[in-house]
N, C-alpha and C positions, 0 to 999 in steps of 0.2 A: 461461479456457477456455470463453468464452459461444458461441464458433466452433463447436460439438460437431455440430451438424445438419447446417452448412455442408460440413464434415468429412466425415463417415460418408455421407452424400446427395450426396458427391460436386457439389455443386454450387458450383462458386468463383465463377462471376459474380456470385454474393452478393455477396464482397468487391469485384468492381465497383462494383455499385449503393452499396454502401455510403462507398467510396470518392468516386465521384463527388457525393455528399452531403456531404461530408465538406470536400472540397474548395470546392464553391457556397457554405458555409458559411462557410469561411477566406477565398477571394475577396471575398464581400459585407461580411465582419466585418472587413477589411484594408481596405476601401475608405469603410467607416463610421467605424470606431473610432481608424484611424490617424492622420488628418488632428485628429481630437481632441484625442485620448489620448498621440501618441504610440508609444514605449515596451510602454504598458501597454496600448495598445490592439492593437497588434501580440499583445503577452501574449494576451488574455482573446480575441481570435478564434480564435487559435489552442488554446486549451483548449474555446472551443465546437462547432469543428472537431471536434476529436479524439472528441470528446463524444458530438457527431450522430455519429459513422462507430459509435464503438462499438454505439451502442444502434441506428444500425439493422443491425449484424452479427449482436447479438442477437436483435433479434426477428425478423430472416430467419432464423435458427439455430432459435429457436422452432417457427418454424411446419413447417420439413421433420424437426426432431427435437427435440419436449418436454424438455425437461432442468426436474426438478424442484428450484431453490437454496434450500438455508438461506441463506435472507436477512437473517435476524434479527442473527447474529452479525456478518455481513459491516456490517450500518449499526452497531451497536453499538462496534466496533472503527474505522469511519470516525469518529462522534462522539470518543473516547475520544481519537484520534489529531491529531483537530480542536481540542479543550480542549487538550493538552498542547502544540500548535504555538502556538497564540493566546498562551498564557501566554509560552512562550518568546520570541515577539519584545516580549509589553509590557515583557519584564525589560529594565532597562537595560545599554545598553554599557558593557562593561568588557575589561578585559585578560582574554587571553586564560585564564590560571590561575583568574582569580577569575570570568568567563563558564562556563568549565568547571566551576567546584565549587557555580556558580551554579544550573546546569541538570543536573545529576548527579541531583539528587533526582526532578525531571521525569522522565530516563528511569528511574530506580526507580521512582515512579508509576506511570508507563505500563503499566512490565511487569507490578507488583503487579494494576492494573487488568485486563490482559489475562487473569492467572492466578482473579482474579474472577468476572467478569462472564457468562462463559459465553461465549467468545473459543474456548478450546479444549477440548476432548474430552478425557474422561478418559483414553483412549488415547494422546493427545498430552502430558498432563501425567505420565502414567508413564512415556515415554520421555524426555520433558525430564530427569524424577527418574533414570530411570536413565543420561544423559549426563553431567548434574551430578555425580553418585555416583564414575563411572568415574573421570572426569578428576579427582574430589579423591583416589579413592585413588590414582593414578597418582601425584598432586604429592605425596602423602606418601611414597610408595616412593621417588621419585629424593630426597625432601628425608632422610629416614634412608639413603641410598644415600652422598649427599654426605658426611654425618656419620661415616660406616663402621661405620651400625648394620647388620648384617643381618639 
C-alpha cells in the first residue's frame, strides 16, 4: 500500500508517470538484455521494470501524502526470506518425498525466524497464539467426539 497519497490526493496520473517509466525501463532492458541473455534477460528486465514503477509510485505517493514505514522489519523479513531461498535451491535434487522432508526444516526456520526477530508485533503473535489454540482444541473435541467421549 505505498499508493496511500496517490489515493487520498486523488491523483492517479501518478500511476501514469509511473507506469510509463516502468515500461522505458522494460523496453530498453528487452532490447539490451535479451539478445544476451535470452530467457533470463527477458527475466531480469522485467523485474527492473516492475521495480522502477514501484518506487516511482512511491515516492510520487510520498510527496502528495507522507506515510511514515517501519522499514526495519520489512528488510529484516526480505533478508531472512533471501537466506532460506538461497539454501533451498543449493539443496540438491531429489524426489519429491525426500525434497519435501528435505526443505521442511527451512520452512520451520523461517517461521521460527519470523516469530524472532521482530517480524511481528506482539498483537500479531497473540493472535497467531490464539488461532493455533482454537483450532487445537477444536481437533481435540472432534478427535474425542470420534471416540464417543463426551
Amino acid at each position: 500500500m505505498h499508493n496511500l497519497g496517490i489515493q487520498v490526493r486523488e491523483r492517479t496520473e501518478a500511476y501514469t508517470l509511473a507506469t510509463w517509466a516502468g515500461a522505458i525501463v522494460a523496453l530498453a532492458g528487452y532490447a539490451v538484455l535479451i539478445p544476451r541473455l535470452f530467457e533470463l534477460g527477458a527475466a531480469l528486465a522485467t523485474v527492473a521494470s516492475f521495480a522502477v514503477r514501484e518506487w516511482a509510485v512511491y515516492a510520487l505517493s510520498q510527496r502528495l501524502w507522507p506515510v511514515r514505514y517501519r522499514w526495519g522489519p520489512v528488510i529484516r523479513l526480505l533478508l531472512v526470506a533471501t537466506a532460506v531461498c538461497v539454501v533451498g535451491l543449493l539443496l540438491p535434487h531429489l524426489s519429491v518425498w525426500m525434497a519435501l522432508s528435505a526443505r521442511a526444516p527451512l520452512v520451520a526456520g523461517y517461521l521460527f525466524a519470523l516469530w524472532r526477530i521482530g517480524v511481528l508485533s506482539d498483537d500479531d503473535r497473540l493472535a497467531i497464539k490464539r488461532f493455533v489454540r482454537s483450532r487445537a482444541l477444536a481437533f481435540v473435541a472432534i478427535k474425542q467426539r470420534y471416540r464417543g467421549v463426551s
